[in-house]
N, C-alpha and C positions, 0 to 999 in steps of 0.2 A: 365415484371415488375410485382412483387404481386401488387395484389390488397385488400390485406387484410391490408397493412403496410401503417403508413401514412404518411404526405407530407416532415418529414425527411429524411427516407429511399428513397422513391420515385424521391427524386434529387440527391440523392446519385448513385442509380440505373440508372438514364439519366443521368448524366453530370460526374461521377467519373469514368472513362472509358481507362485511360491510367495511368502507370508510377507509383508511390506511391498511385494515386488514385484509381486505377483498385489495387492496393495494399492493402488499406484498405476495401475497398469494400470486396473483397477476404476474409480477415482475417475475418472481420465480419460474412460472410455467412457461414464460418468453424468451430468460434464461437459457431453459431446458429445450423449447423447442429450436432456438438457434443454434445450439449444438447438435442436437438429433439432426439439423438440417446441414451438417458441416461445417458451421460457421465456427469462426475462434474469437475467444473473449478478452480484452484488456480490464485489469482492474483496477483502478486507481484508488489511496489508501491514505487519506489525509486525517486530520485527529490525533487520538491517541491511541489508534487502535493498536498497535503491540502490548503496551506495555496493558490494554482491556485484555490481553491473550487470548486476537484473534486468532494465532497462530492456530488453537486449539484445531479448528472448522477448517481452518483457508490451509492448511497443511496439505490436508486428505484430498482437498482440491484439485492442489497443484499435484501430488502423487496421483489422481486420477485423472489428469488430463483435463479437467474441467476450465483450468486457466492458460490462456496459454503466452500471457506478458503481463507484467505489473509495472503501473508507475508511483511511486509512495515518497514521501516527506524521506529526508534523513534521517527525523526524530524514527520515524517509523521502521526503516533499515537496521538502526542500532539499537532500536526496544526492545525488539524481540530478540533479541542475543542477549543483552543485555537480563533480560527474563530468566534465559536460558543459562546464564553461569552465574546467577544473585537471586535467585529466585526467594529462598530462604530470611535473606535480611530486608524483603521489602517490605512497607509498615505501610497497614491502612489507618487511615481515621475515618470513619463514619462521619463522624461531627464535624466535618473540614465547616461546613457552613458558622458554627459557630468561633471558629480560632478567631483570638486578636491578631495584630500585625506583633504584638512581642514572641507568640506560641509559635508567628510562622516565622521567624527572626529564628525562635528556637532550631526548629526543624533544619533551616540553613545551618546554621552554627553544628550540630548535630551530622553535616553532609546529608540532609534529605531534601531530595526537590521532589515537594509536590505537586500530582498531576490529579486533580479533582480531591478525590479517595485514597489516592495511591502516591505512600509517597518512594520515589524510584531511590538505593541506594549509594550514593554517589562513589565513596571510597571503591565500594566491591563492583560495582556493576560496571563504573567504568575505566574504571583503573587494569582490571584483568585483561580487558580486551585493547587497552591504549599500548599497553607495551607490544603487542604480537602486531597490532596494526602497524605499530612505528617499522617496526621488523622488515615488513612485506613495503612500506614504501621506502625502504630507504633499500632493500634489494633491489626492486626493480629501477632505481633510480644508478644502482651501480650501474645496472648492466644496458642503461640505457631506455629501461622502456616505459613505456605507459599504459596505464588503464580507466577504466571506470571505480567511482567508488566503493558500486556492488561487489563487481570483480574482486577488488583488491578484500574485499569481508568472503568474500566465496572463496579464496587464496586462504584465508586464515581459520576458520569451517571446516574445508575439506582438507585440510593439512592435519588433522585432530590431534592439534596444540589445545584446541580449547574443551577436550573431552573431561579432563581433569578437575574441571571448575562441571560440568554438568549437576544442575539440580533440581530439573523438572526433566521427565521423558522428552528424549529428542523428537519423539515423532508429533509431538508439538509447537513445535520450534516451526514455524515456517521460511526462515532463512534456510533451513537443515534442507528440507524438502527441497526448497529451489538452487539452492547449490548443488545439490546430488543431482537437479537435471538439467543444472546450468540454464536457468534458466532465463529467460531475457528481460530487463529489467532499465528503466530508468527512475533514478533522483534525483529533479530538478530542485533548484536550489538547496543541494546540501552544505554547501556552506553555513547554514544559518544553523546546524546541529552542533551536539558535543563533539563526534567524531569529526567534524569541518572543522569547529571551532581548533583543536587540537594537531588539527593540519595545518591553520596557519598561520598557531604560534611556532610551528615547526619553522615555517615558513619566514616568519619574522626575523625568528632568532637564527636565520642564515643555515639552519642544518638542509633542510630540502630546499627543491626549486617548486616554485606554483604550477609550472608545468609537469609534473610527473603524476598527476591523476587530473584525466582528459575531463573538459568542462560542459558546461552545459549545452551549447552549443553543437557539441560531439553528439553528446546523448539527441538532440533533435534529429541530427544527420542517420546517426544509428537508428532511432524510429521510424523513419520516413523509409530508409531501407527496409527493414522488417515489415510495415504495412504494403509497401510497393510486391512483397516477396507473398501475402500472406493475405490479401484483401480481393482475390480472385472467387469467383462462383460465391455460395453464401454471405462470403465478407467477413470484416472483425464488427463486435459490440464494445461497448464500453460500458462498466459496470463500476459508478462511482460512490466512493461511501467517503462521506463529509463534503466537504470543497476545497479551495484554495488551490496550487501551485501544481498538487498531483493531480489535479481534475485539467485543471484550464490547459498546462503544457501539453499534456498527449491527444488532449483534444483538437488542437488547435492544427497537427500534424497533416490535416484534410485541406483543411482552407492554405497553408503554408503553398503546400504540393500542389495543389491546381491553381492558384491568385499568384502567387510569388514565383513559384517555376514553372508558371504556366503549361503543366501537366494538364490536358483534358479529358482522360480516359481514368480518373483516379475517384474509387465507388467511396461514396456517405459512409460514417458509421451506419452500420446493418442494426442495430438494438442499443438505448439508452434507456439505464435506469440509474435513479439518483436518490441515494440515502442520506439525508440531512435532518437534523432537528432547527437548521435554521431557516423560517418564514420566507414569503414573498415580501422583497424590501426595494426600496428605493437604489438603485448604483450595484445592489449587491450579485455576488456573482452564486455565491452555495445558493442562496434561495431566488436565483432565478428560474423559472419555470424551461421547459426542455422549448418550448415552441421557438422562445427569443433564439436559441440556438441555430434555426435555419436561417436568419437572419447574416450570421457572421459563416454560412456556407459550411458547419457541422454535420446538420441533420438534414434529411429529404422529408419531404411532405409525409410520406409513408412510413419511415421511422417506426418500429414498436418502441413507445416512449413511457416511460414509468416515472412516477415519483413516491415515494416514501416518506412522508414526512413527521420522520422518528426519531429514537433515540439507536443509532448505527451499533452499539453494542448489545443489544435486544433487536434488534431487525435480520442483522445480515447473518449472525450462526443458523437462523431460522429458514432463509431463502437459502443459506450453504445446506443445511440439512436436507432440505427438498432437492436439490439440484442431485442430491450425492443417493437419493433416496431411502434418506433414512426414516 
């Protein structure tokens, strides 16, 4: 057991010893040795993990260098902001399994959309940030230019319009963190979020053009550049918690680059671990196991390959804790 680490790791080390536990243990120390070995991590960030505040763990991360790209849902880009200026008016239910459809009729009518337990506050959480957004796309739209959607939230962040609404510690906030180091990010399919959603009934109703936040398409273009810049000697890993659209896009960014532009000098992911609580299933992509993945030209036979098959907001503060040696 290190003794450099402290009394997080150190129980992880005695007592996580079998089955998913000797699982994440596992993943964690593979984590860790790909760093110590120079290598750099992508995290991809599907679920509901903001508004679980993973910011809390994945903050300290990203301020420690431990990450050094994230690919995340939109739901995921605007939770944790969204956390971070509403924090106060959001309502859990324990009992969510119990509500009829009329209690959860309530909670709409009320502006609450629930996420499990938690239900996010619609009025405050996203109304505060919908007007400063509109702000920044309809500037950049004067003067001509265009961004990503990250971007355009790292523009409204570090501009500290939204310090005012603050109601949980910023060093929380994991948007805080990665705007302060600008940090490199894609979200693919944001469209399907509140904040997409809201762009384009902008869009509809003639006030913006659909072109003045660059699309998904971009964002591949932009990833393939950054691994081409960054996947030399040790390599990048991918560290995926849940599945869907944040896993599959940046994953795919290998087979893209060497099948499709016939790049032949373009290295494997260096480390795959995968945090899901959903099974090995028929068709399915979260609970496909890592091996199918050398298949579609992801992973190399050697691959350090992990799975986790748990509950992502009980898993990964746990492998973040270790990584960060707590």
């Amino acid at each position: 057991m290190s003794t450099q680490k402290g009394p997080i790791s150190q129980f992880l080390e005695k007592n996580y010893l079998h089955f998913n536990a000797a699982a994440l243990v596992d993943a964690a120390k593979g984590y860790e040795a790909h760093l110590l070995d120079g290598g750099k991590m992508l995290i991809s960030l599907g679920g509901a993990m903001s508004t679980a505040e993973l910011g809390i763990s994945l903050a300290e991360m990203i301020r420690q260098d431990k990450v050094q790209f994230i690919s995340c849902t939109g739901a995921n880009l605007e939770e944790d902001v969204m956390n971070l200026v509403a924090h106060s008016h959001y309502k859990r239910v324990p009992n969510y399994r119990d509500l009829t459809p009329e209690q959860e009729r309530e909670l709409l009518d009320q502006h609450y959309n629930r996420v499990t337990d938690t239900c996010i506050p619609e009025e405050e959480a996203f109304r505060r940030l919908q007007k400063h957004l509109e702000d920044v796309w309809h500037a950049a739209e004067e003067k001509g230019e265009r961004y990503f959607p990250h971007e355009f939230l790292y523009q409204v962040v570090n501009s500290g319009i939204l310090e005012q609404y603050y109601e949980i510690d910023p060093k929380n906030s994991w948007i805080v963190a990665a705007a302060e180091k600008n940090l490199p990010i894609v979200c693919p399919g944001w469209e399907d979020s509140t904040t997409g959603n809201i762009f384009a009934a902008n869009v509809i109703k003639g006030k913006l053009q659909a072109s003045t936040v660059k699309s998904g398409i971009e964002y591949m273009i932009y990833l393939s550049e950054w691994y081409r810049a960054n996947s030399a000697g040790k390599g990048v890993g991918f560290f995926q918690v849940a599945g869907g659209i944040s896993g599959d896009f940046p994953i795919c960014v290998v087979p893209m680059m060497y099948q499709d532009l016939e790049w032949e000098d373009v290295p494997f992911w260096a480390y795959f671990c995968q945090i899901s609580d959903s099974t090995t299933s028929y068709g399915s992509y979260s609970g496909a196991v890592p091996n199918e993945k050398i298949t579609w030209g992801k992973l190399d036979i050697d691959t350090p390959k992990f799975v986790v098959e748990s509950d992502a907001t009980i898993v990964v503060p746990l492998i973040f804790s270790y990584v960060l040696g707590h």
